[in-house]
GUTIVO-74967 format. One record per residue (C-alpha): x, y, z; residue in one letter. Coordinates in pm, whole numbers, plus 32768, in hexadecimal, padded with zeros to 4 digits. Each point is the difference from the previous one (the first is absolute). Layout:
# residues N
<marlo><x>X</x><y>Y</y><z>Z</z><type>A</type></marlo>
...
***
This chain:
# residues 224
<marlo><x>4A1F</x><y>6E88</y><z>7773</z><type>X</type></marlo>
<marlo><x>7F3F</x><y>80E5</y><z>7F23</z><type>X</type></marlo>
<marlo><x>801F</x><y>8145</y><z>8033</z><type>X</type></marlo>
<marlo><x>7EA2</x><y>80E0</y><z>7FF4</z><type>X</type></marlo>
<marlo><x>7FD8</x><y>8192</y><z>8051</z><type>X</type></marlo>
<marlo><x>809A</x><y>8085</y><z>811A</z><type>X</type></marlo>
<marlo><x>80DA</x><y>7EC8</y><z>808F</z><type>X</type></marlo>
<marlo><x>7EC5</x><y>7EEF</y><z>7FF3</z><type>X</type></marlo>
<marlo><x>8083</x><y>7EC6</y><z>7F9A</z><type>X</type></marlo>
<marlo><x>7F61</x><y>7ED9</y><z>7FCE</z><type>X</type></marlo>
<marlo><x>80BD</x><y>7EAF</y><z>805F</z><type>X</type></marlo>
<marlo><x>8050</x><y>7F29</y><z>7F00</z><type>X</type></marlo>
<marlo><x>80C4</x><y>7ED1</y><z>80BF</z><type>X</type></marlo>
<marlo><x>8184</x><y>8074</y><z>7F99</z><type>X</type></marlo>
<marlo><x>805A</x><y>7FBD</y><z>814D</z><type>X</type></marlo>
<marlo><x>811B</x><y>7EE3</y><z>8056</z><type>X</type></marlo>
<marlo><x>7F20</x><y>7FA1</y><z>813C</z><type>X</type></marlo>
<marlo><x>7ED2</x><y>7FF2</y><z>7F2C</z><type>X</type></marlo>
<marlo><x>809D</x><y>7EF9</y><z>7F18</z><type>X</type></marlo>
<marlo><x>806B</x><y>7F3A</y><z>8100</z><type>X</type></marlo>
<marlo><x>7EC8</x><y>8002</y><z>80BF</z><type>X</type></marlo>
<marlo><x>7F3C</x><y>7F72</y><z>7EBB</z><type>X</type></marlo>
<marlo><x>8108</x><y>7EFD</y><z>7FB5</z><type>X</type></marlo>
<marlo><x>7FB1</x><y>7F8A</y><z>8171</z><type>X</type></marlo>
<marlo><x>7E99</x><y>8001</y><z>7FA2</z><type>X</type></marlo>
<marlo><x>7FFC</x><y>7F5C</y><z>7ED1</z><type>X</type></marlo>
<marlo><x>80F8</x><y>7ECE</y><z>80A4</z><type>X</type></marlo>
<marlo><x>7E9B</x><y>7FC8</y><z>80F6</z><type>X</type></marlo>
<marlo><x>7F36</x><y>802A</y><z>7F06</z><type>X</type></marlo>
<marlo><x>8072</x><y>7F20</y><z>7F4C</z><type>X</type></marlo>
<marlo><x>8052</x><y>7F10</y><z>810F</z><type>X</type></marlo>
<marlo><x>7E72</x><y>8046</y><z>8087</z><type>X</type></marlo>
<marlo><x>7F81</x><y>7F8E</y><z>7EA0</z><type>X</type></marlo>
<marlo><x>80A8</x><y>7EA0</y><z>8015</z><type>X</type></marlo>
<marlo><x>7F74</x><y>7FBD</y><z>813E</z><type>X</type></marlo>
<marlo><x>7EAE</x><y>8098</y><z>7FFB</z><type>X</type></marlo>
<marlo><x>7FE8</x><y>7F3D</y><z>7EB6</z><type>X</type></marlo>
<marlo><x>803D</x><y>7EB1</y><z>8077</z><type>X</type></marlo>
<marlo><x>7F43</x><y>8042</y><z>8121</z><type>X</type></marlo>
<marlo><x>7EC1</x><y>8073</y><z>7F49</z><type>X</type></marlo>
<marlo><x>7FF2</x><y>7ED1</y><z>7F38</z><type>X</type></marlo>
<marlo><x>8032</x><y>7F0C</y><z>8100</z><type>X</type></marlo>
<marlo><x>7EFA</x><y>80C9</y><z>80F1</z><type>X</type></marlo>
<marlo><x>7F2F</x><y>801C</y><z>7EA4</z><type>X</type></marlo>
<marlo><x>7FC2</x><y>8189</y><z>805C</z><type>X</type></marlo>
<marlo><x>7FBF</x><y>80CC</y><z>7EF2</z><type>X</type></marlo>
<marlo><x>805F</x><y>811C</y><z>80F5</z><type>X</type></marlo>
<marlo><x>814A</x><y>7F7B</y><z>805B</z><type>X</type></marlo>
<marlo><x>8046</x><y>7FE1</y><z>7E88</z><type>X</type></marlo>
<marlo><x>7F8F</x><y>8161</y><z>7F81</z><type>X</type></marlo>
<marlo><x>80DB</x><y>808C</y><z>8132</z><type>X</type></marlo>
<marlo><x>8132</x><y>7F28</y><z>7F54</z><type>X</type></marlo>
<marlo><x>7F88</x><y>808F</y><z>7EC2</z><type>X</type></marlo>
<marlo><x>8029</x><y>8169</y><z>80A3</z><type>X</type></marlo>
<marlo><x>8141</x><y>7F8C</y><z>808F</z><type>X</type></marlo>
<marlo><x>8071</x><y>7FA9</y><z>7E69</z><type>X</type></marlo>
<marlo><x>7F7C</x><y>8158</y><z>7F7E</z><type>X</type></marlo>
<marlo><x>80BB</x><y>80B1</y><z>8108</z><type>X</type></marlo>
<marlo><x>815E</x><y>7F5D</y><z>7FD3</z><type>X</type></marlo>
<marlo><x>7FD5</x><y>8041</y><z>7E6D</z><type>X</type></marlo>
<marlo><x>7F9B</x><y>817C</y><z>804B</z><type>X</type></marlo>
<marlo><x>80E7</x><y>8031</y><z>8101</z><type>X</type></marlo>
<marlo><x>8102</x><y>7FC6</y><z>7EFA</z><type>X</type></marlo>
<marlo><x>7F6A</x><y>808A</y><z>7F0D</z><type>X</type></marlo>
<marlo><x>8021</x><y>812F</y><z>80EB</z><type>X</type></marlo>
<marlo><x>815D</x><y>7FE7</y><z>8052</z><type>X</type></marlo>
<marlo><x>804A</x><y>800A</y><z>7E7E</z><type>X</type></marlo>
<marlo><x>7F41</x><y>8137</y><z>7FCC</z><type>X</type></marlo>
<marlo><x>8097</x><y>80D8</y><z>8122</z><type>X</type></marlo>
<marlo><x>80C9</x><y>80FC</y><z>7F6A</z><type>X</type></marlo>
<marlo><x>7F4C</x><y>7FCE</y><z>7E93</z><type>X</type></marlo>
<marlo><x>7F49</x><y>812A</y><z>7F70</z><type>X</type></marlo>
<marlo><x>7EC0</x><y>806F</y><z>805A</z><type>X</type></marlo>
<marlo><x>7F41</x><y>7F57</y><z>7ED1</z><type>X</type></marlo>
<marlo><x>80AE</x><y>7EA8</y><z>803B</z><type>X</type></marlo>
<marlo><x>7F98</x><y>8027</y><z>8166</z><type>X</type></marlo>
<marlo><x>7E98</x><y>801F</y><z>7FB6</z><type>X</type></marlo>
<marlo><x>7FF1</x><y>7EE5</y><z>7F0B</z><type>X</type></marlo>
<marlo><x>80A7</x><y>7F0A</y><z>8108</z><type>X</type></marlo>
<marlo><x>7EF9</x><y>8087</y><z>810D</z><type>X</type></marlo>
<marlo><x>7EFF</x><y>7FE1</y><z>7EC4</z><type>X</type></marlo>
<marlo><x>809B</x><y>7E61</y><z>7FD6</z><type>X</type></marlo>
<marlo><x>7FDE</x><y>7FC1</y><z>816B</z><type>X</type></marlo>
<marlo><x>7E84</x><y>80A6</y><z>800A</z><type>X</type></marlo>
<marlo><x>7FB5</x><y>7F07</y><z>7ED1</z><type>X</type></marlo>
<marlo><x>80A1</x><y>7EE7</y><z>8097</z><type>X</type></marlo>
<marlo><x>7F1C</x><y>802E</y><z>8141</z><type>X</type></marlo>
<marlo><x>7E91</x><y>8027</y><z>7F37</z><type>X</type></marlo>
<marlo><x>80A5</x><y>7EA9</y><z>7F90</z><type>X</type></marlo>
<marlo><x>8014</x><y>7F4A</y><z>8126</z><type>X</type></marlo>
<marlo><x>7ED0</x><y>80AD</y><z>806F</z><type>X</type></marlo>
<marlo><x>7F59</x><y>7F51</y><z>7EFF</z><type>X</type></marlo>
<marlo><x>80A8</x><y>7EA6</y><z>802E</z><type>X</type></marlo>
<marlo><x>7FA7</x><y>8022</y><z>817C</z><type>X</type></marlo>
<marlo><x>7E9F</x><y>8024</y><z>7F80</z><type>X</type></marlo>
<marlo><x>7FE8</x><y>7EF9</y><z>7F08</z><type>X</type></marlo>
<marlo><x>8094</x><y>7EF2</y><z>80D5</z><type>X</type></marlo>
<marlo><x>7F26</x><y>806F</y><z>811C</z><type>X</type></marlo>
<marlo><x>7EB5</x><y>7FB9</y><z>7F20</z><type>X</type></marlo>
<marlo><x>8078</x><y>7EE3</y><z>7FA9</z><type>X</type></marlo>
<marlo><x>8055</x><y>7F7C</y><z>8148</z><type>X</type></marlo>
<marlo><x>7E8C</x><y>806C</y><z>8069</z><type>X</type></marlo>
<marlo><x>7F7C</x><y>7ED8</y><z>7F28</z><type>X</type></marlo>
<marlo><x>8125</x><y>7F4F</y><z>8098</z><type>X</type></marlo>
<marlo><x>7FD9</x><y>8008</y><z>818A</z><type>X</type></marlo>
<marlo><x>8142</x><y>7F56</y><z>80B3</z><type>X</type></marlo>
<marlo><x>7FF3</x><y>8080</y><z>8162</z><type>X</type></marlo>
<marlo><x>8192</x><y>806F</y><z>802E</z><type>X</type></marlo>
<marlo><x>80C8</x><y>7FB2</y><z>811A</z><type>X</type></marlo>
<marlo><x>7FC0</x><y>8119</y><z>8115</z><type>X</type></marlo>
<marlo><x>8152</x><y>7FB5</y><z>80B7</z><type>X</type></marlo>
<marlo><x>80CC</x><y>8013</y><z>7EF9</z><type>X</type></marlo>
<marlo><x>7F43</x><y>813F</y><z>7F5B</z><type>X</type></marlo>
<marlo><x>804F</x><y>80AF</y><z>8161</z><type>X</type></marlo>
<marlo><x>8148</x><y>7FBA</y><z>8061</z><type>X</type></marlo>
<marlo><x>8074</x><y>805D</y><z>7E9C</z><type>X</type></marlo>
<marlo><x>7F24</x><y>8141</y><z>7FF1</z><type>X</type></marlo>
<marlo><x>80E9</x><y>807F</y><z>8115</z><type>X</type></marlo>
<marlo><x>813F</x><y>7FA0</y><z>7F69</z><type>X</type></marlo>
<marlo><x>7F76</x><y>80AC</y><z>7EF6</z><type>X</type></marlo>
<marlo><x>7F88</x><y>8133</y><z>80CB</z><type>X</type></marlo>
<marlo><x>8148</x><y>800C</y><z>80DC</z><type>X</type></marlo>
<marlo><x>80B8</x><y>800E</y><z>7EA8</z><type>X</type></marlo>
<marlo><x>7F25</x><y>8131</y><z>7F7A</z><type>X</type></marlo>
<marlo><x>8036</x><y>80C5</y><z>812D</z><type>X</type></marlo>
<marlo><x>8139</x><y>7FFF</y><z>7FEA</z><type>X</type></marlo>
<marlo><x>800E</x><y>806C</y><z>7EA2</z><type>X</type></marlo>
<marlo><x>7F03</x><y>811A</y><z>8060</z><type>X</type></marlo>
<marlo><x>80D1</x><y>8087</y><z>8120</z><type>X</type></marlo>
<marlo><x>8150</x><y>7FCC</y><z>7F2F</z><type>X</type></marlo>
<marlo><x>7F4D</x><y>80D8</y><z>7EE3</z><type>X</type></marlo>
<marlo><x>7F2F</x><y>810C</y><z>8102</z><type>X</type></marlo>
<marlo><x>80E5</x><y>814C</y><z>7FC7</z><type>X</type></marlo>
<marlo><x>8002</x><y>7F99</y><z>7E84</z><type>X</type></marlo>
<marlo><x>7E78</x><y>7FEB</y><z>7FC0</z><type>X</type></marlo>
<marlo><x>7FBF</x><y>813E</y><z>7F46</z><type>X</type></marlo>
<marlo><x>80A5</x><y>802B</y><z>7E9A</z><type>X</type></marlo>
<marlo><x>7FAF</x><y>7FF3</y><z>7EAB</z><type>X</type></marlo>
<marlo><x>7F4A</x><y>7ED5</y><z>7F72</z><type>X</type></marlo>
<marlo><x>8108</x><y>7F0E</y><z>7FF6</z><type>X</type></marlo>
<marlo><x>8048</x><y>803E</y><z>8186</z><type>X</type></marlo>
<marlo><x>7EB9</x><y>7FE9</y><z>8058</z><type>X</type></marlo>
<marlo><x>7F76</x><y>7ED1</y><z>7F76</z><type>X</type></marlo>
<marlo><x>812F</x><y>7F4E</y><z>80D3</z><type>X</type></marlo>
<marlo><x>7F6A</x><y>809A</y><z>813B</z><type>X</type></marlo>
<marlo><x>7E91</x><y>7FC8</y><z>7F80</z><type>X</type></marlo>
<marlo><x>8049</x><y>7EA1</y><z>7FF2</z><type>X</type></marlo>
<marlo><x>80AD</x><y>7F9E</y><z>8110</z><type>X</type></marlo>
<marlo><x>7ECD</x><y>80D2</y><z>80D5</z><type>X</type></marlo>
<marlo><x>7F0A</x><y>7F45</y><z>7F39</z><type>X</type></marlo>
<marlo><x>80C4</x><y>7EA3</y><z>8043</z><type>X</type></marlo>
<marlo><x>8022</x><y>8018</y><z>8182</z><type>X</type></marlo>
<marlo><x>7E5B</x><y>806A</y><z>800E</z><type>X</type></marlo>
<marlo><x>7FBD</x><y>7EE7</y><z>7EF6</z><type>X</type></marlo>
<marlo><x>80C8</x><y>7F09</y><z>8102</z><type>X</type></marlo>
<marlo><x>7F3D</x><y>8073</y><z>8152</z><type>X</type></marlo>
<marlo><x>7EBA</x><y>7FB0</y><z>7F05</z><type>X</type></marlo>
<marlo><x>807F</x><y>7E90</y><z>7F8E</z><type>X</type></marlo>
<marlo><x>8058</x><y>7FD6</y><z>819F</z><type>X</type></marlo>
<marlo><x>7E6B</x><y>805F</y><z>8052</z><type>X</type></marlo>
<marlo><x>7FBC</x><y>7F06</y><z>7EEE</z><type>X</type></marlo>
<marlo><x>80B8</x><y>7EE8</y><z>807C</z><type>X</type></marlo>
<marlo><x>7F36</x><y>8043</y><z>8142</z><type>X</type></marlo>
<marlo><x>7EB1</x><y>8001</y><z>7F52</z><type>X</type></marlo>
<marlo><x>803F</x><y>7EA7</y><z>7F22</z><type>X</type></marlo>
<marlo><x>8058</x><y>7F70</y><z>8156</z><type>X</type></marlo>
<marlo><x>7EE0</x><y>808A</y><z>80AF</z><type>X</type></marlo>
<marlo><x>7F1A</x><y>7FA1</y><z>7EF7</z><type>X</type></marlo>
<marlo><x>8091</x><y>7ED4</y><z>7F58</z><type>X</type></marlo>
<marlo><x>7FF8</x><y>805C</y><z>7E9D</z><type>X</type></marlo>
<marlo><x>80B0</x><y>80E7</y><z>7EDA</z><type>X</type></marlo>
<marlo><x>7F18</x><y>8129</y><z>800E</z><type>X</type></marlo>
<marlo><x>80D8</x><y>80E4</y><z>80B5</z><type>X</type></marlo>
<marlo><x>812B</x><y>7FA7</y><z>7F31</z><type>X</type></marlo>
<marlo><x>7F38</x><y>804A</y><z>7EBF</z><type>X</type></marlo>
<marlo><x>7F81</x><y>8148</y><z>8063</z><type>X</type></marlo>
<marlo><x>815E</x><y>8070</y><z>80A3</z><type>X</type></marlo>
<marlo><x>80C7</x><y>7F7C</y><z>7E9E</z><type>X</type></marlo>
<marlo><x>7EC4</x><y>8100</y><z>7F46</z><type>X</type></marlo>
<marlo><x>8059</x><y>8131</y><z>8115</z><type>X</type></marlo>
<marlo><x>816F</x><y>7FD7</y><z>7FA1</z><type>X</type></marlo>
<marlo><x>7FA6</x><y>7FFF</y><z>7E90</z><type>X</type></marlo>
<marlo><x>7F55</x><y>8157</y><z>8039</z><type>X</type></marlo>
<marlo><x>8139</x><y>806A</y><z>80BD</z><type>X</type></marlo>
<marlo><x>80EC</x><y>7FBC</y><z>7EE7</z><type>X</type></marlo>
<marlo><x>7EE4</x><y>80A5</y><z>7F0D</z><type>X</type></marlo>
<marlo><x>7FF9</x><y>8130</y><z>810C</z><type>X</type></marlo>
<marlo><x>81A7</x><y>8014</y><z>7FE6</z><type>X</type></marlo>
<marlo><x>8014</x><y>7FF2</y><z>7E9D</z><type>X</type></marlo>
<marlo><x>7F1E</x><y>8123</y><z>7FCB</z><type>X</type></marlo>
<marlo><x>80C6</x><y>80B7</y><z>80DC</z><type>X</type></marlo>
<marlo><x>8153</x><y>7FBC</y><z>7F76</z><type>X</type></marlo>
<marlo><x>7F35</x><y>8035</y><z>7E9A</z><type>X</type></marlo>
<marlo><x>7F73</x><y>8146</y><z>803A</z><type>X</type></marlo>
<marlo><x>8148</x><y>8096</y><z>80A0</z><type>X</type></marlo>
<marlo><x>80F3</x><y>7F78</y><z>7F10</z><type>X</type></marlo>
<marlo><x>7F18</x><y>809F</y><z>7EDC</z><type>X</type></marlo>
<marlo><x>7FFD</x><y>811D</y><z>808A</z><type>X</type></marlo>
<marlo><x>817C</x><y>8032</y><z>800E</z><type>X</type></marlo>
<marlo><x>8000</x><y>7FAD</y><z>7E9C</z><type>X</type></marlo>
<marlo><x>7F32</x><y>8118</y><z>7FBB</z><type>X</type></marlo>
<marlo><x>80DA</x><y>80C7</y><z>80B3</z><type>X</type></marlo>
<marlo><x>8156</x><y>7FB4</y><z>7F75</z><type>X</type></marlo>
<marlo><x>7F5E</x><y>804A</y><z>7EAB</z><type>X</type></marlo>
<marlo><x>7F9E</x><y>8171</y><z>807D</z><type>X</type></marlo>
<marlo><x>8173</x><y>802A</y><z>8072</z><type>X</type></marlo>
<marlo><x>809C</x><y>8152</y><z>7F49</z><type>X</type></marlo>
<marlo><x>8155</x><y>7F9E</y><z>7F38</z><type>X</type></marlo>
<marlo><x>815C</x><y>8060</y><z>80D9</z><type>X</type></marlo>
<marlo><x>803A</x><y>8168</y><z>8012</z><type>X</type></marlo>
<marlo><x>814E</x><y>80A4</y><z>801E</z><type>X</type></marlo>
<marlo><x>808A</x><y>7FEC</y><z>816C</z><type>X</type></marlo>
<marlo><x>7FAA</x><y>8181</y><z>8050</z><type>X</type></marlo>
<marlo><x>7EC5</x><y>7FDF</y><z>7F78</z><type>X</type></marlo>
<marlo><x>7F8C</x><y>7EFF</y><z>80D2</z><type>X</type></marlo>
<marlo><x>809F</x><y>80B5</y><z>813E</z><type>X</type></marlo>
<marlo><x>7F2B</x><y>8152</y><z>7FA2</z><type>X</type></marlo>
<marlo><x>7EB1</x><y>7F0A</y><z>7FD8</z><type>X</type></marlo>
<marlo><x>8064</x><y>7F66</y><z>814E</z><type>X</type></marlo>
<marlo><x>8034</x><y>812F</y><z>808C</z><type>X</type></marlo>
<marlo><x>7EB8</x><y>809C</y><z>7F9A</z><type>X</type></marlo>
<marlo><x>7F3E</x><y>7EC7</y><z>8058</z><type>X</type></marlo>
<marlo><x>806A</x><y>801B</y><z>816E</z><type>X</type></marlo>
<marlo><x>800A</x><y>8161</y><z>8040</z><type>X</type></marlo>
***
């Protein structure tokens, strides 16, 4: 935790429970990547194979999470600042492979594109509930909940998709749902970004460690 005027603290994931929790979530996230993978190839969704993409990112920043838990404040930020690069990344992968595939129009499989969207969503809600009392923190905690949010609303949008290519009988809707997520990853990033900045800027402000009494009289003063 860190500690902040008058008692406020601010949760930084030391918490046995918390650990175990993400080493829970990474095991399906990982696990969710394999077979959203395979599946979005043989479907040919672009969808289905940003969402495994996702499913990738969050395994890698999940650990890269658990490593930083208990790290200090700067190392924090620049893990939260890693995973907010790594998501304009795949952002921009999701979005490069979805032009392409525009010039490129291979109807996926609707079936397949369905049934695994809600493997896939079934998996995120878990992750969200498992991670619900833990959603506000600094950066580092955040972006875990920010992502696993993002993931479960990215699957119920690859679900409506699988509907639409099956209603219409082409790739449109899978295009256009692979270009939403894009702007979700884009959206998360610039969260994580901003808030892990601004906790750099903060640590750099902090006063050098003052003799024990003199930190009880500012205390004292501070919450008088």
């Amino acid at each position: 935790m860190a500690q902040h005027c008058c008692g406020h603290t601010e949760f930084t994931g030391i918490d046995p429970a918390y650990k175990r929790i993400l080493l829970i979530i990474i095991a399906i996230n990982g696990l969710m990547f394999g077979v959203e993978m395979l599946a979005g190839i043989q479907a040919q969704s672009q969808a289905l194979q940003a969402d495994a993409l996702d499913f990738l990112g969050d395994t890698l920043s999940y650990g890269i999470s658990l490593w930083a838990i208990g790290k200090s404040a700067n190392i924090r930020s620049n893990a939260a600042l890693f995973k907010g690069l790594s998501l304009t990344v795949m952002a921009m992968w999701v979005l490069g492979s979805t032009v392409y595939r525009v010039f490129v129009l291979n109807s996926p499989q609707p079936i397949t594109m369905g049934s695994i969207a809600i493997a896939a969503f079934v998996a995120n809600v878990v992750s969200v509930l498992l991670l619900m009392r833990y959603k506000d923190g600094d950066a580092n905690v955040r972006s875990v909940w920010l992502c696993s949010r993002n993931d479960a609303i990215g699957n119920l949008i690859v679900l409506c998709a699988a509907g639409a290519v099956w209603l219409l009988g082409n790739a449109w809707p899978d295009l256009i749902v692979a270009a939403v997520m894009a702007g979700l990853f884009l959206s998360s990033a610039w969260q994580i970004t901003r808030q892990a900045l601004k906790e750099k800027r903060d640590a750099s402000r902090l006063p050098e460690p003052e003799p024990e009494h003199q930190h009880d009289n500012k205390r004292d003063s501070c919450c008088s």
